[in-house]
N, C-alpha and C positions, 0 to 999 in steps of 0.2 A: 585043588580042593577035593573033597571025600564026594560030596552034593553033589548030583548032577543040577544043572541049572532048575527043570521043572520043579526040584524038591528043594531050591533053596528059599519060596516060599510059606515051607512050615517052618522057620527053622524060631524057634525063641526066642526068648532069654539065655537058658544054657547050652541052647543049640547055638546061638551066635558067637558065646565065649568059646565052647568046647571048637568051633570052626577055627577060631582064628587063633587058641592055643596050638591045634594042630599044623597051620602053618605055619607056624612061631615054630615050632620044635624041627620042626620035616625039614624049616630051610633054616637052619639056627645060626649056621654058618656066616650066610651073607645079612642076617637081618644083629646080628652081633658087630657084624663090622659096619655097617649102617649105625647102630646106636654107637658104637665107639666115636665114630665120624661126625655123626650129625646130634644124634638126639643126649648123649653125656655132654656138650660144650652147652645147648638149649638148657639143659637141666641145672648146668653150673651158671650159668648167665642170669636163672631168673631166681637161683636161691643166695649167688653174690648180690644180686642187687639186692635182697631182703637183707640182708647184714650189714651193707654198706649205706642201704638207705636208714639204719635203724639207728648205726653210729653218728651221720651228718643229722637226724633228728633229737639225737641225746645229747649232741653240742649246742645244738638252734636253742634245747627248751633251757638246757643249763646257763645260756647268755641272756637268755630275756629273763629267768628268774634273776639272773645279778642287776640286770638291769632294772628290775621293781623294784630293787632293793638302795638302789643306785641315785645320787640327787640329778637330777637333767640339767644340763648345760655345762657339769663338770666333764676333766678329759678323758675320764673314762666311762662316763654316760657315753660319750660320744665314738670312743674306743669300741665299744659293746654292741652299739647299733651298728656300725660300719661292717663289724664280727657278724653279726646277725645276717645281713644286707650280702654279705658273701655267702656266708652259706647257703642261703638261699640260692642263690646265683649259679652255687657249685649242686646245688642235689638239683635244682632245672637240668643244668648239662646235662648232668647223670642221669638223671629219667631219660635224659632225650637219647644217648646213646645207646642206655639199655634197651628202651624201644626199638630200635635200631635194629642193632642185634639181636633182639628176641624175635622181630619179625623177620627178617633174611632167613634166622636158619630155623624159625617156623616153617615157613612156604617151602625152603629146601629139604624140609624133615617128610612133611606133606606129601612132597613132589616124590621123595624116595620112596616112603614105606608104598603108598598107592600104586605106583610103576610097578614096584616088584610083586604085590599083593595081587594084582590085575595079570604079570605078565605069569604067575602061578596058577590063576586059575585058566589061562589061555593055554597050558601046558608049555609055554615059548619059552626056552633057553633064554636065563637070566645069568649076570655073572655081577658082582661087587663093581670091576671098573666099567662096563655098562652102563650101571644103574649112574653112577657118579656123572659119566658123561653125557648122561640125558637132564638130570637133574637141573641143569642151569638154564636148561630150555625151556625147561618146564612152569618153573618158577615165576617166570617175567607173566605169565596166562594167570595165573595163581593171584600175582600180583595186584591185576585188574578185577577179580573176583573180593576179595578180599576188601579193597576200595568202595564195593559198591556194599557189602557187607558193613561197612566202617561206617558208611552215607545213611544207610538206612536205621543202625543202631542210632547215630546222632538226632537222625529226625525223630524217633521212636522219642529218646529223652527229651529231645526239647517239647515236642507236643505234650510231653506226660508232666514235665513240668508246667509248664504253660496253663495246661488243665486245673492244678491242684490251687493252682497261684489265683489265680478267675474266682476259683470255687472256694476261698479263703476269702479272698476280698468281697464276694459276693452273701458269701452266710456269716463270715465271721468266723471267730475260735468258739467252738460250743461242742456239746458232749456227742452230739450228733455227727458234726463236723471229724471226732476223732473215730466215729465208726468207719461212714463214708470212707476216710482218709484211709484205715486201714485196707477197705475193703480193695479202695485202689491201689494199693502197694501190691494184693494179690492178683489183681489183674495186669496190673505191670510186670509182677514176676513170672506169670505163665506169656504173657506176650514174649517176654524178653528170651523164654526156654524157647519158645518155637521160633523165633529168629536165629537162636545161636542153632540148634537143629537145621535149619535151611541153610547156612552159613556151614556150617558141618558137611552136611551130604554137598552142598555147590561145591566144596574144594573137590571132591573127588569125581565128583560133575567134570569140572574144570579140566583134569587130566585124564579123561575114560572117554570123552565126547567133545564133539565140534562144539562146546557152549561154553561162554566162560564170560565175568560179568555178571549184568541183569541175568542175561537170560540163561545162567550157569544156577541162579538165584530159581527164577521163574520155571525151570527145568524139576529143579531140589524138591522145589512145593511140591507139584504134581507127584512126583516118584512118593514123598512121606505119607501120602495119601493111604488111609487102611492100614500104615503101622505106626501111625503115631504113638502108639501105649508101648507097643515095642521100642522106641526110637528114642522116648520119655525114661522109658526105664533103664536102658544103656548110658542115657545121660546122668541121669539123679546118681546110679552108682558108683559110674569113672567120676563125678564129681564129689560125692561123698568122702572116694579114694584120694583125690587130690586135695581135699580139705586136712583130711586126717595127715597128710605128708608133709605139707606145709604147715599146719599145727605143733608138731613134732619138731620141725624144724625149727621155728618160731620161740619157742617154752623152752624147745633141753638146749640148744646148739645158740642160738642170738638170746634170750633171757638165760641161759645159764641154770635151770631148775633142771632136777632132778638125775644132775648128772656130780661127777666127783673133781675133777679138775678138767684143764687147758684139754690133757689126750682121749679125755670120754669123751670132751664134747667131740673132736675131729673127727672120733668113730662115727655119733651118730650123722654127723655133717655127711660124711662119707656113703651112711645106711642111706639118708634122705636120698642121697644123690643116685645112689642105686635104685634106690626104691622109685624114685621121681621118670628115671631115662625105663625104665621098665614099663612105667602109668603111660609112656607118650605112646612108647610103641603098640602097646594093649589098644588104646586109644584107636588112635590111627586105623590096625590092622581093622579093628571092629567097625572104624569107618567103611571100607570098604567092603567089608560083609553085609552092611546093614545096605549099601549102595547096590549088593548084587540080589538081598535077601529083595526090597524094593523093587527092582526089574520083575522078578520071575513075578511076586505078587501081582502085579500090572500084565504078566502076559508079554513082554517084550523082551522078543530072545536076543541073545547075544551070540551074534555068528562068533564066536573062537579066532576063526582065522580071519577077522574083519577087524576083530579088536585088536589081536597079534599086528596086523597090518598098519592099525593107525598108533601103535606103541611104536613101532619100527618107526616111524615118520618124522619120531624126535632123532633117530641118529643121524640122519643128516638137516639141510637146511629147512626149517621148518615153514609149511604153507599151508593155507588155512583148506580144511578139510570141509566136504559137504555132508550133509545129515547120511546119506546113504553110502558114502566110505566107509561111517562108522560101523554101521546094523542096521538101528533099531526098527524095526518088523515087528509086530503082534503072531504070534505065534497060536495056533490051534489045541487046543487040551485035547 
């Protein structure tokens, strides 16, 4: 990294991009074969499933419309429902595999970029089969963070539902009722931004430090402290970015608009898929900028050769490490 640690405290909005274009480009090498490897199959995994789920949804609505039209209790009323009753059957699978798969080589995409991201700014000889070989280590820590990430989103919805449900039953549908309502949708959607933020900086928690879980969660809190508007604004835009690529994807490539035939759309299929394994790694790298920009703000230096030390620990058989393996120390201005 350009920054020394003290000054990655100032760093912005386009100070945090311009940091992690600059390790993008510096190591272009290994973070290309990284996206080959991990983050282009993530990429194809979650815009197959938008295409596959969109055809099992265009058969479901096409057979319950035959079926409206259909007398009940003839053989092909009954033909129609049984149609129906599988597809459903078959897009369950399919969510469930895709899930599957998008989370594996999430946590594995995770696990890479952040290793390598970390073991750049520790100046530590990094190489491509390294990284891979640490990767599977790393993962399984990732796995339990993620979990508790997953726990805390489910509670978050069911309490919010729970809320709206009470407060329906208790005032009724009234004009009042749909401000209210509103009002908590937007307090739902800033809750739900800083959980996924916590859940953000924990993964990279997860593989930088002995925390991983709650308290990889519990850790996240604390460090977002004082850059939340920074942390906010890195989020709204990779998200904005991810909206507009799956939009795109969505309209020209699965509805077929404003393209010319079968090989225009394949191009943009092809642009999205580019364009999508480019969003993860931006992503990512910017996680872990915003994980290092956090430290210095806080004051809590990062020995170099301590962090270097506890990356080395994935190549062989991995054992849990104490808080002062890692570093963190409060450091003197």
């Amino acid at each position: 990294m350009d920054k020394e640690q003290e000054d990655m405290q100032f760093l912005g909005f386009f100070g945090c991009y311009k940091e992690s274009f600059n390790i993008i480009f510096s190591w272009r090498k290994i973070f290309t074969k990284i996206t080959l490897t991990l983050l282009l199959p993530l990429s194809f995994i979650f815009l197959f499933h938008i295409e596959v789920s969109n055809l099992i949804f265009k058969k479901i609505e096409h057979n319950e419309e035959q079926i409206n039209h259909t007398e009940q209790g003839t053989p092909k009323y009954e033909k129609l429902t049984d149609m129906v009753s599988s597809e459903f059957i078959t897009l369950l699978l399919f969510k469930l595999v895709y899930f599957t798969f998008l989370l594996i080589f999430s946590l594995l995409s995770t696990s890479a970029i952040v290793y390598t991201t970390a073991s750049i700014f520790t100046s530590k000889d990094v190489s491509y089969k390294k990284v891979m070989k640490i990767v599977p280590k790393v993962w399984k820590r990732l796995m339990l963070t993620f979990l508790c990430a997953y726990a805390a989103f489910f509670a978050y919805n069911v309490i919010t539902f729970i809320v709206i449900i009470l407060l329906a039953l208790t005032f009724g549908i009234k004009n009042g009722m749909l401000v209210l309502f509103i009002f908590l949708m937007l307090l739902y959607f800033i809750g739900f931004v800083y959980l996924t933020l916590i859940w953000q900086l924990a993964s990279v928690v997860t593989v930088l430090e002995d925390f991983y879980g709650i308290k990889a969660m519990v850790k996240s809190k604390e460090l977002i402290k004082g850059k939340m508007g920074l942390s906010i604004l890195l989020f709204l835009v990779l998200n904005v970015s991810f909206v507009l690529i799956r939009l795109i994807f969505k309209v020209v490539v699965v509805n077929g608009r404003w393209s010319f035939g079968y090989v225009d759309r394949i191009g943009y299929g092809i642009l999205c898929l580019m364009l999508l394994s480019c969003f993860f790694l931006i992503g990512l790298v910017l996680q872990t900028v915003l994980y290092f920009v956090c430290k210095s703000y806080h004051h809590e230096n990062i020995d170099k050769s301590a962090l270097a030390d506890h990356l080395e620990v994935y190549l062989g058989e991995y054992v849990p490490l104490t808080a002062k393996d890692v570093q963190m120390e409060n450091y003197r201005l």
